[in-house]
C-alpha positions in Angstrom: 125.1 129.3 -8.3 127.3 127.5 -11.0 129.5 126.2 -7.7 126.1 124.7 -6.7 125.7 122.5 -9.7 129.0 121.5 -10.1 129.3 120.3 -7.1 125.9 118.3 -7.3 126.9 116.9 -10.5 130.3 115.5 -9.3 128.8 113.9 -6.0 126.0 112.1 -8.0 128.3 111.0 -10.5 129.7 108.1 -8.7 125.8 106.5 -8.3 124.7 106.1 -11.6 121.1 106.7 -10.8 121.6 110.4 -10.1 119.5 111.3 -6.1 117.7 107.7 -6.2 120.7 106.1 -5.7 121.8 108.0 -2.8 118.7 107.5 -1.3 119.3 103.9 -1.8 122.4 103.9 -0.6 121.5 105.6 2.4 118.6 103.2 3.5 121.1 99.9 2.7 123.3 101.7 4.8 120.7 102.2 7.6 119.4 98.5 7.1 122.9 97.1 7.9 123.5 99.2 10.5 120.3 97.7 12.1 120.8 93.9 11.2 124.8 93.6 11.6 125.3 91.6 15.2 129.1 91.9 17.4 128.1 89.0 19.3 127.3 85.5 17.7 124.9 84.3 20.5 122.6 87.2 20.4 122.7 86.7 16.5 122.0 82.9 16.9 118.6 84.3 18.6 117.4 85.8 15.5 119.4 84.2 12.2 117.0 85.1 9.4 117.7 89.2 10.7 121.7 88.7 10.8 123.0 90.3 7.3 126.0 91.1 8.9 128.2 89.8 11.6 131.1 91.2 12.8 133.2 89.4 15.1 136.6 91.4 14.8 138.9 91.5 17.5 137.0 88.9 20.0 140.0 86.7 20.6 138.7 83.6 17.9 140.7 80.7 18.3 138.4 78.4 15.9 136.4 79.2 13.0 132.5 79.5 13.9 131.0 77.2 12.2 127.5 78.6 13.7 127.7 81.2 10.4 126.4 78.4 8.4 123.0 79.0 10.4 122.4 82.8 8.9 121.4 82.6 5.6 121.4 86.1 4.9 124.7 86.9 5.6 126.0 89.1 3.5 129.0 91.2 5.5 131.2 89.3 7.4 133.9 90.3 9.4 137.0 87.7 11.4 139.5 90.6 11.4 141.8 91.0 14.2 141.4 87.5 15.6 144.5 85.4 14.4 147.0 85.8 16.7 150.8 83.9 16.7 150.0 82.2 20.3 150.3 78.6 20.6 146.9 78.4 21.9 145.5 79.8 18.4 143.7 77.1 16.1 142.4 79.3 13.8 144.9 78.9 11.0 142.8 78.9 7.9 138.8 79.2 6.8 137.0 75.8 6.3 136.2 75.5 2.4 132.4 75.9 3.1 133.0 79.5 3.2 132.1 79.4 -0.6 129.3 78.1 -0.2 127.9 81.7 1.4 126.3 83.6 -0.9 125.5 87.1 -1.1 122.8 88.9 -3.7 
């Protein structure tokens, strides 16, 4: 019984909020999952549902400017696309970038 408690004690510790805020966790997670696009014209359909966009590893030579559009955004992911080939011109991320804003 006393390995019982323990064990609940040290996995709500890290929430704050004790059950409730793995419950919230949980549904945020479960929300993502069901507004995060992998393809930017399917999530240009529909940009008020796009809170996250991940575009990792889909050969991006430019920066897409379309993210501007989703004003919800709050998980965004550009890994794996920069590459050393000539042909690359995605060197950097325009400045706008900042003015993304998460809540």
């Amino acid at each position: 019984m006393s390995r019982k408690i323990i064990f609940l004690f040290i996995i709500s510790l890290p929430f704050g909020e004790g059950w409730g805020g793995v419950q919230a966790q949980v549904i945020d997670s479960a929300f993502m999952a069901q507004h995060t696009y992998t393809d930017l014209k399917a999530a240009l359909q529909n940009p008020e549902d796009v809170y996250g966009l991940d575009l990792s590893g889909q050969g991006l030579t430019e920066f897409p400017m379309e993210i501007f559009q989703f004003k919800n955004l709050r998980i965004l992911n550009l890994g794996y696309n920069l590459k050393t080939e000539k042909r690359n011109n995605l060197k950097e991320i325009p400045a706008q970038i900042g003015e993304l804003k998460g809540s």
